[in-house]
N, CA and C atoms as an extended XYZ file, in Angstrom:
84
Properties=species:S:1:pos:R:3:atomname:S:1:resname:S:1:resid:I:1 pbc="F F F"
N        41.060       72.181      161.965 N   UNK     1
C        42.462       71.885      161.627 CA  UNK     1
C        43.204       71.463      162.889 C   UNK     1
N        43.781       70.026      162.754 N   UNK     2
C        44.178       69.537      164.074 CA  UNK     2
C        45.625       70.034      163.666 C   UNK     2
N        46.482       71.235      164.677 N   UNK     3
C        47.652       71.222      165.209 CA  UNK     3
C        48.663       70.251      164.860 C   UNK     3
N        48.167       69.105      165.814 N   UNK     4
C        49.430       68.165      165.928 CA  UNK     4
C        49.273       67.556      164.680 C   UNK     4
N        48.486       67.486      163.620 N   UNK     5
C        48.651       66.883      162.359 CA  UNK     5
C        49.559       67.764      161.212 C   UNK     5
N        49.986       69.086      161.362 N   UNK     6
C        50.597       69.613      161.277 CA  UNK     6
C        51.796       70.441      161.422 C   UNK     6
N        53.289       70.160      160.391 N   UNK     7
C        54.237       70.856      161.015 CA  UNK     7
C        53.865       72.429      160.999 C   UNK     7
N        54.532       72.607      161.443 N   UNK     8
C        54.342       74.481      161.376 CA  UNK     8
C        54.452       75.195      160.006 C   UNK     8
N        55.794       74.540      159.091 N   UNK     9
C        55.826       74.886      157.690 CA  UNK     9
C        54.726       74.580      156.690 C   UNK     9
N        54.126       73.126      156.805 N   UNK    10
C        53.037       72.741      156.503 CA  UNK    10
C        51.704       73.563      156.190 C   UNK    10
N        51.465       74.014      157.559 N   UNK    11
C        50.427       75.130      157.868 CA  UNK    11
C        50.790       76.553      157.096 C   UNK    11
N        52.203       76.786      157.545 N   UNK    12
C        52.256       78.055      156.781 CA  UNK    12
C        51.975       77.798      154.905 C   UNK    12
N        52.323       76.941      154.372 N   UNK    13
C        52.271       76.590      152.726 CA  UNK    13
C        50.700       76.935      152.918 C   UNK    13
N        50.022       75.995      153.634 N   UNK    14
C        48.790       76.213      153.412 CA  UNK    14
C        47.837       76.977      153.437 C   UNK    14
N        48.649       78.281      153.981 N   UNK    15
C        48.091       79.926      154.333 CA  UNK    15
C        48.455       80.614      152.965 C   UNK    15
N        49.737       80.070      152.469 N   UNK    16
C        50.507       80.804      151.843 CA  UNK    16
C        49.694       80.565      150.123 C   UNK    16
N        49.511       79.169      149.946 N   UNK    17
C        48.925       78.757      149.008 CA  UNK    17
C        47.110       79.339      149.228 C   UNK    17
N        46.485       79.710      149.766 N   UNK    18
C        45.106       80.134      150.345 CA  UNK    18
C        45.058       81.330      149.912 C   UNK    18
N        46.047       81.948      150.655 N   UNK    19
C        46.558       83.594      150.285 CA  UNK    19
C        46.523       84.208      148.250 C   UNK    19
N        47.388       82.713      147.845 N   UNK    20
C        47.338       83.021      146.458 CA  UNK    20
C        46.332       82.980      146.228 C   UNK    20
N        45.697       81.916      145.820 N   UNK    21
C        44.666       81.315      144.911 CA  UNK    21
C        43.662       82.699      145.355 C   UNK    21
N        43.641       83.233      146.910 N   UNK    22
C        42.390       84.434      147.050 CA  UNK    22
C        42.901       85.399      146.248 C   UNK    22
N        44.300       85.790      145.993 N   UNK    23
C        44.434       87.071      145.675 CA  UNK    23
C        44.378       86.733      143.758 C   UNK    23
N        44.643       85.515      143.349 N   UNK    24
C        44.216       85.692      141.750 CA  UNK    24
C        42.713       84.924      141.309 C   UNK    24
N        41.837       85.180      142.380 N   UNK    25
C        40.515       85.166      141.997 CA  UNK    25
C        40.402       86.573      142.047 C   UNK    25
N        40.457       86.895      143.104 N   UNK    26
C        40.064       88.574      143.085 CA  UNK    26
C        40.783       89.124      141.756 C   UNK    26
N        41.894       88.977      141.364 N   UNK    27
C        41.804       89.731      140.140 CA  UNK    27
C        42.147       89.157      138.927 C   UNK    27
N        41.012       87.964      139.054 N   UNK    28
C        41.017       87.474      137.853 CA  UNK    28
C        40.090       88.094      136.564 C   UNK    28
């Protein structure tokens, strides 16, 4: 994951969205 291809908010969605999708497999 290149940094400078990313804003900072960007990155965070993309933790944030990662975060979901792990936590409603696990209790799917």
């Amino acid at each position: 994951l290149a940094a400078d291809e990313y804003d900072e908010g960007d990155i965070a969605l993309q933790i944030h969205f990662t975060l979901i999708q792990a936590f409603c497999c696990e209790n799917d």
